[in-house]
C-alpha positions, 0 to 999 in steps of 0.5 A, a space after each residue: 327661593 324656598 318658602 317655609 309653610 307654618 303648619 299651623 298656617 296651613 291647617 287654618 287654611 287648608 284642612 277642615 279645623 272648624 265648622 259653622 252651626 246655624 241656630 234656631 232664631 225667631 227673627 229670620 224666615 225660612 225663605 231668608 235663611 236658604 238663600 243665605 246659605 246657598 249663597 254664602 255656603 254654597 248649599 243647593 236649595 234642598 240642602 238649605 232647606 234641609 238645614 233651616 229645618 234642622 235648625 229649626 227643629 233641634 235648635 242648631 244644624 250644622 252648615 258647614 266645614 273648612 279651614 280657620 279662614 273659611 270659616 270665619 269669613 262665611 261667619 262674619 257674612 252670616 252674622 251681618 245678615 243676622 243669622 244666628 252662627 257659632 264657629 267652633 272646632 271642627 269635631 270628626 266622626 271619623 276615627 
């Protein structure tokens, strides 16, 4: 049997097209927001804290890259805690 893979398919589930950005909120601690992250991003806890630093001094951090899928479902679980996510396309700095 031979399976045809849709390469849009395969870039949504596979390659970095997208990434999540935690913004800045006044609703969720600092304690609350590492744990999410280390929970749903698979942060270490110096990167959480990292992150929700960032967030809250530029208003916005980037918390993490993938696939479409990914993305999306470590958005929807963010959201439901009330953090504050945007997903959106994946923009590299490298050329």
């Amino acid at each position: 049997m031979i399976f045809f893979i849709n390469l849009t398919v395969y870039k949504m589930v596979l390659e970095k097209t997208h990434q999540l950005i935690l913004k800045n909120d006044d609703e969720n601690d600092y304690l609350f927001v590492i744990a999410a992250l280390m929970r749903y991003c698979g942060h270490r806890s110096e990167q959480a804290e990292q992150c929700a630093v960032i967030a809250h001094n530029n208003g916005k951090c980037d918390i993490a890259s993938g696939g479409f899928l990914d993305m999306m479902e470590t958005k929807t679980e963010l959201t439901e805690l009330g953090l504050n996510v945007e997903l959106k396309a994946y923009e590299s700095s490298v050329h």
